[in-house]
N, C-alpha and C positions, 0 to 999 in steps of 0.2 A: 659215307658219301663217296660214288665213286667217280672221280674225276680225273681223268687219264691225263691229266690236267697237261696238257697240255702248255704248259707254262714255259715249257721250254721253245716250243711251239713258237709261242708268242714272244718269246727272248729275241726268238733269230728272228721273227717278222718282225721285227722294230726297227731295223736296219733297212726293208724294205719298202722301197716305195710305191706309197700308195696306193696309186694305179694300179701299179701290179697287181697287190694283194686282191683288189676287186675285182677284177680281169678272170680272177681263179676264186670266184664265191660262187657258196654252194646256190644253182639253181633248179637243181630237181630234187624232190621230197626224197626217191630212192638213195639218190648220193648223202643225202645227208644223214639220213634212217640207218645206212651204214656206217658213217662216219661217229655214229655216237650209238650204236648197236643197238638199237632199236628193230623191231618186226619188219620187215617190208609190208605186212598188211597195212601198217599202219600208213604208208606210202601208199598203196595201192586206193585207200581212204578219201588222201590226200586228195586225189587226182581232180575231182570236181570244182574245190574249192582252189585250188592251184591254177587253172585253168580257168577262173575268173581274174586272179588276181597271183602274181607271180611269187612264187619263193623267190630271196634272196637275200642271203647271210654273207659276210666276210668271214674268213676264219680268226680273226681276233675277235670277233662273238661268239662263234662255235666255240674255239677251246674253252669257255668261261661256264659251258651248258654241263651238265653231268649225264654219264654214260650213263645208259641205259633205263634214263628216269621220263618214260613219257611225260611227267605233269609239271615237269622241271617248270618254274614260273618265268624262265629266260624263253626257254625254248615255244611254251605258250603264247609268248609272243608275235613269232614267227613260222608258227605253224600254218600249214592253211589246214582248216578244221572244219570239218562235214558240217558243224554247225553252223557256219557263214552260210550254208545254200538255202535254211530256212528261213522264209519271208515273217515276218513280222511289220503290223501295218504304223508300229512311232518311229520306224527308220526312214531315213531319206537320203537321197542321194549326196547333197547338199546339207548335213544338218546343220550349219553355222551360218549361212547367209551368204557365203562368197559372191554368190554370182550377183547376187544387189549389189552387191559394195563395189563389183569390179566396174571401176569412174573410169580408168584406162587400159589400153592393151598393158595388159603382166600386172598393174597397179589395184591394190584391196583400199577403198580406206572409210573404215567404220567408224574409229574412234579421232575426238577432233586435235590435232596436233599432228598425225603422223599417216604416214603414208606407208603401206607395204608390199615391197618388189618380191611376185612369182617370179625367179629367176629361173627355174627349172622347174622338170618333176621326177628328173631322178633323184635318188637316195642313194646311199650305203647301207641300207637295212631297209624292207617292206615292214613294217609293223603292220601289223592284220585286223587293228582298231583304227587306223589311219582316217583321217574325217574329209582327207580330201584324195583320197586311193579311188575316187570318179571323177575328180577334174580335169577339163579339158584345158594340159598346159601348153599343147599346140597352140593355143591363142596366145601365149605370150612370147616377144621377142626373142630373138635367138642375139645375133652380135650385136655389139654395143651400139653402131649405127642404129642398127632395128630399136634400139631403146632409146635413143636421143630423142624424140616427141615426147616422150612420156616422162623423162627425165629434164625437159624443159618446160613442161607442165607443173612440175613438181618445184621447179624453178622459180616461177613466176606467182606459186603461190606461199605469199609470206608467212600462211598461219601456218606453216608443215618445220617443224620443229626436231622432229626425231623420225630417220628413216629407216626401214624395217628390212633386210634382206631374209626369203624365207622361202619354201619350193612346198614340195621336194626337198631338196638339201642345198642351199648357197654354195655349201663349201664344196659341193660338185665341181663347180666354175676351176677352174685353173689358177695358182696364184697371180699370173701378171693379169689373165682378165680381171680378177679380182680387184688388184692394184689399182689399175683403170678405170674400175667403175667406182672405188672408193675416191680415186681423184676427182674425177666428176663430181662427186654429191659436195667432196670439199670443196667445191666453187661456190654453191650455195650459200648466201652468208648467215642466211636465216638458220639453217641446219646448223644444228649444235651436236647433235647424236646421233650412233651410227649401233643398230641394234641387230643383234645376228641370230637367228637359232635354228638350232642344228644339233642334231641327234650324232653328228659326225666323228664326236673326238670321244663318244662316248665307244661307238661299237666299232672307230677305228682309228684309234688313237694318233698311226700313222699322219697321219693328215694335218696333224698341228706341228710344220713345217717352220725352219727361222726364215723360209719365204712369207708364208702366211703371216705369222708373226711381225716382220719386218713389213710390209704392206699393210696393215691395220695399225702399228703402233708408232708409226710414221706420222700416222694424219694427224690434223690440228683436232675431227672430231673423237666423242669422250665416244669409247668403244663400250658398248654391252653386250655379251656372252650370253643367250640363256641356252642352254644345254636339256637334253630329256633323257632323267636315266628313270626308272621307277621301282627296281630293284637295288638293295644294296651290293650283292653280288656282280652286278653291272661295272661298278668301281674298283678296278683289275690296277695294279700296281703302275702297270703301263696307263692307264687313263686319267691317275693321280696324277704320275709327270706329266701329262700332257697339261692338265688342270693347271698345273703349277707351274708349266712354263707362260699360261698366259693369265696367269695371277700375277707371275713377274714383268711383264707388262703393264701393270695398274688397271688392266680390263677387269671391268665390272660382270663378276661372276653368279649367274642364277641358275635356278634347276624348276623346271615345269617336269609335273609327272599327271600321269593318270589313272584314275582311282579303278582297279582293275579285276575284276574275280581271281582267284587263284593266281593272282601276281601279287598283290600288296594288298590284301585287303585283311588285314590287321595291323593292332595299333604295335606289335612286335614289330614287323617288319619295316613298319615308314617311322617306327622311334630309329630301328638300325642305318634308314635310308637316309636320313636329316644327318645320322652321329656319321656317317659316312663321307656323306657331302661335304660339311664343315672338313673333315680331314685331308679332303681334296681342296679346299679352298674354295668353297660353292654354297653359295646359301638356297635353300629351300626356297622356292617361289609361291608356285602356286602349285595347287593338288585337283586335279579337272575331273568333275565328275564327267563320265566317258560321251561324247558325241553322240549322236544316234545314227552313222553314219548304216549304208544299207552294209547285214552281213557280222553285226558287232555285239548282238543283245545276250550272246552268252558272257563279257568281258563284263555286263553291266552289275552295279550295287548301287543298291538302294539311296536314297540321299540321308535317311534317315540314317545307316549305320554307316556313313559317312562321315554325319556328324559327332556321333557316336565315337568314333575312331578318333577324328580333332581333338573331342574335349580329353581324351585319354592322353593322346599328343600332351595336351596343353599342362598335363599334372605330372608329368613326366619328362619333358624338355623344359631349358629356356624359351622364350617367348620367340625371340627371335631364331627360332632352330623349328619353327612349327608353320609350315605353310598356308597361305589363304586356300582355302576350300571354295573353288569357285565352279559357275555352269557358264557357258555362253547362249545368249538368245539371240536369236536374227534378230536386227534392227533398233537395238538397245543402244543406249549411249558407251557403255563397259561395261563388262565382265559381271555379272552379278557374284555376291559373295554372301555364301549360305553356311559359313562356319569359319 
């Protein structure tokens, strides 16, 4: 395995902040196709699928990819891939139902108890299976003012119980906006939980901040973490500490993945991915069989060896180290769970 590993790489980015390190992520196929010594044809490939939908890598995910392994299951990720340009007619732009559910400007809310704030639709990483890489987040409020209607909405209705921050990426926000808007929901008497997820600390560990930190473990509400790694590889010694400094905050730590071709689709890799988690301080969530978002049907497996894979999980882990196998349907009351 050759991995230029850049670990040292990633030593001395840890000291730097975050911003930064984003500021200088990889966003052309060619810069990166060198950066891990790969073809430029394989860039020049790119170009189609790139041009629908943007590269963009931090380099504390980059150093984690192995040189020169086109099929690398990190890198598969974040590839734009000639095969996002073929049409296939069970994708849709929308496959989850968003835009039904969207009751207010930035606000999803499908399931009954909880309400979920579009804060953004940037990210720290483009994942190329992304189920909402078409929504239109120009609809949702940009400063806090712009969200006080919809955050008095949310106010006024008693049964909303646990509030969802989710994009793009939350942790885009800045920590005192952050701050801010977690004050806000704390007024709320009804709100009891304050639920985050974010792929952030996974592919930029930077970013779990004792700003951050200290703005979430402040509030009176019960913080919940759910994080998306789907490789074990993904869980870089830096992303364990970050895991672990907000484990030491009593934040309730979960891990959503997605059941992926050539990323995790065996029962080796998601036993390694669970034994992993747990040593990060992260329990397994759920396991999504993939979106049908448009652009995504080469990432997709079967439900059947899906299941297949669980029950292998299940002979092979603790109970609790084996995630729900779920699908989302528009208009369902939750998550349906198929293993």
């Amino acid at each position: 395995m050759n991995i230029l590993a850049s670990e040292t790489s990633s030593v001395r980015a840890s000291t730097q902040n975050w911003r930064t390190i984003l500021k200088a992520a990889f966003r052309r196929p060619e810069d990166l196709a060198a950066e891990l010594q790969l073809p430029q044809s394989m860039a020049i490939a790119a170009s189609g699928a790139n041009d629908q939908f943007r590269l963009f890598a931090p380099q504390p995910f980059v150093d984690l990819l192995e040189r020169g392994r086109a099929n690398d299951p990190l890198l598969l990720q974040i590839w734009p891939a000639p095969a996002e340009l073929l049409s296939h007619p069970n994708e849709k732009s929308d496959p989850v139902g968003d835009a039904q559910a969207n009751v207010l400007p930035g606000v999803l809310q499908k399931y009954f108890g909880r309400a979920l704030l579009v804060l953004t639709g940037a990210c720290a990483v483009h994942c190329r299976y992304c189920f909402r890489r078409n929504w239109s987040y120009d609809e949702s409020p940009g400063s806090l003012g712009q969200w006080e209607p919809s955050l008095a909405a949310i106010e006024a209705d008693h049964s909303i119980h646990e509030v969802i921050l989710s994009g793009g990426d939350p942790l885009m926000w800045d920590d005192d906006k952050l701050a801010r808007l977690v004050e806000r929901i704390e007024r709320m008497p009804h709100v009891s939980r304050l639920r985050i997820h974010t792929r952030m600390p996974v592919v930029l560990p930077q970013r779990v901040t004792p700003e951050l930190l200290s703005a979430l473990s402040s509030s009176r509400l019960r913080t919940v973490v759910v994080v998306h790694a789907n490789h074990h590889r993904e869980l870089s010694p830096l992303v364990q500490q970050a895991m672990e400094r907000m484990a030491a905050q009593s934040f309730t730590l979960l891990n959503q993945s997605v059941l992926l071709a050539g990323v995790n689709d065996s029962a080796n890799e998601l036993v390694q991915l669970s034994e992993r988690l747990i040593e990060c301080s992260v329990l397994p969530y759920y396991l999504h069989q993939l979106d049908r978002v448009i652009g995504s049907s080469h990432f997709e497996v079967t439900i059947e060896r899906g299941r297949a894979l669980i029950e292998e999980m299940r002979q092979r882990l603790p109970g609790y180290l084996v995630p729900r196998y779920v699908i989302e349907t528009p208009g369902q009351p939750a998550k349906t769970v198929i293993a």
